[in-house]
C-alpha positions in Angstrom: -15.1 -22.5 2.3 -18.7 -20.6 2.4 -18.4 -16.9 2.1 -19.7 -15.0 4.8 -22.3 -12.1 4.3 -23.0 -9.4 6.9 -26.2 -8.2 7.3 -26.6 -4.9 8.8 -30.3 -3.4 9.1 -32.6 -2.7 12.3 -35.8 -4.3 10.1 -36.0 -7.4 11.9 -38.3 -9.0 8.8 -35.7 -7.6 6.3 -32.9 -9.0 8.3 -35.0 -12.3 8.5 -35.2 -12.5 4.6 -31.9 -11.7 3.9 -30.3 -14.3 6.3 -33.2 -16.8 4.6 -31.8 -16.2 1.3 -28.7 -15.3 1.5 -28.0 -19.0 3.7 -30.2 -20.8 1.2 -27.7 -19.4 -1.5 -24.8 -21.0 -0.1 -23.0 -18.1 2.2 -22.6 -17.9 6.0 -24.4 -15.2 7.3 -24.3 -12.9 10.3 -26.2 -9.8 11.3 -26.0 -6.6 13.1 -28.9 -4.5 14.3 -27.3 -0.8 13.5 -24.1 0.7 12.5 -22.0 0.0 15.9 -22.7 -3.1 16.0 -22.4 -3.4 12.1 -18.5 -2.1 12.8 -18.0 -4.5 15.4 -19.1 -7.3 13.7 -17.1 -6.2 10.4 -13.6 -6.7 12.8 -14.8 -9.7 14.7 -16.0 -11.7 11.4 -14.5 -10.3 8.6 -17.3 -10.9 6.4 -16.1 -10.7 2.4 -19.0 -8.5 1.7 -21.6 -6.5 4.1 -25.4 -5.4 3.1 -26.0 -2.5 4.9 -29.0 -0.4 5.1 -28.6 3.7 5.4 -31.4 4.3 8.2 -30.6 3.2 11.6 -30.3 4.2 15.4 -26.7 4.6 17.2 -24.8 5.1 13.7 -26.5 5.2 10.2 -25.2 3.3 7.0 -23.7 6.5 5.7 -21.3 7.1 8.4 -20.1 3.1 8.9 -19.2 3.0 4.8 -17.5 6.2 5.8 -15.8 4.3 8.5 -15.2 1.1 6.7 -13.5 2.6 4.0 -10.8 5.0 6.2 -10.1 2.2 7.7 -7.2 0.2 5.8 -8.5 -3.3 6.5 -12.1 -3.1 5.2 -11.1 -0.2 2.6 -12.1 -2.7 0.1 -14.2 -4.6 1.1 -17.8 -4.7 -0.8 -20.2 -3.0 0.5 -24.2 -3.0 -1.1 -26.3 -0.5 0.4 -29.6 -1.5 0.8 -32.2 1.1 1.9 -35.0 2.9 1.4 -33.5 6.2 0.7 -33.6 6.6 -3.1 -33.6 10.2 -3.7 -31.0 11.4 -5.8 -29.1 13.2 -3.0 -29.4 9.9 -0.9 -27.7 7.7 -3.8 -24.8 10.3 -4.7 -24.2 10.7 -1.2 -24.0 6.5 -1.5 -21.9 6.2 -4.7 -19.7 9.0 -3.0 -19.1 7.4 0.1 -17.5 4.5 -1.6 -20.3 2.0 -2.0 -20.4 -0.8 -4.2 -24.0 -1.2 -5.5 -27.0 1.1 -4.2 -30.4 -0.8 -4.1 -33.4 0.6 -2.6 -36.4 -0.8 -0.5 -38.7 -2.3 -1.6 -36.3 -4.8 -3.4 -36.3 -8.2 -5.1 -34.8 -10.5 -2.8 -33.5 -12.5 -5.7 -32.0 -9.9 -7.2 -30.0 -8.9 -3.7 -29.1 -12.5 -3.9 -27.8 -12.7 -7.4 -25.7 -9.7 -6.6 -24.3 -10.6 -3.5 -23.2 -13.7 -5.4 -21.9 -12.0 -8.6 -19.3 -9.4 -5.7 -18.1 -12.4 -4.2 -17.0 -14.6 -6.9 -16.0 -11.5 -8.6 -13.7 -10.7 -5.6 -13.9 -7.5 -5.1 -16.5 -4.5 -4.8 -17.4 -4.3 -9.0 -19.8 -6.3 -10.1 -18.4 -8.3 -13.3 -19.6 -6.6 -16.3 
């Protein structure tokens, strides 16, 4: 069975890319415009791993890790943040929050890719060492 990938980012080319590569690469991918709609998807689909980006209008990437981790049925589940916040407070505010793996904007799609894939088969958050 395919493993399914959420996209969550209001950059329509990013989100375009992602679902490119991410499909090409062998998962099933869905996608979310902001946070709310990131959270409802995230019930409705229960992807096995969500790329979300920090920046966004109605609820930003910060506050749905915060929710998806208080919540017991996504507690675990691995998250990526993708986003072009790389300061250090941005990244500790990440890596605090619960997230899995912190990439900033710009980014190597194949590298997004080769991570997604190395949480999944790993099955869980860490990446294998």
């Amino acid at each position: 069975m395919l493993k399914r990938v959420l996209v969550v980012d209001d950059d329509p080319p990013v989100v375009e890319l992602l679902r490119q590569a991410l499909s090409g690469a062998g998962f099933r991918v869905a996608t979310a415009p902001d946070g709310a709609h990131g959270l409802l998807a995230t019930e409705a689909l229960r992807p096995d791993l969500v790329v979300l980006d920090a920046m966004m209008p109605v609820m930003d990437g910060f506050q749905v890790l915060r929710t998806l981790r208080e919540r017991p049925a996504t507690a675990d589940l691995p998250v990526i943040m993708l986003t072009s916040l790389g300061g250090d407070t941005d990244v500790t505010r990440g890596w605090a929050g619960g997230v899995d793996c912190y990439l900033t904007k710009p980014f190597d799609v194949g590298e997004v890719v080769a991570m997604v894939t190395r949480m999944v088969e790993s099955d869980g958050g860490e990446p294998p060492a």
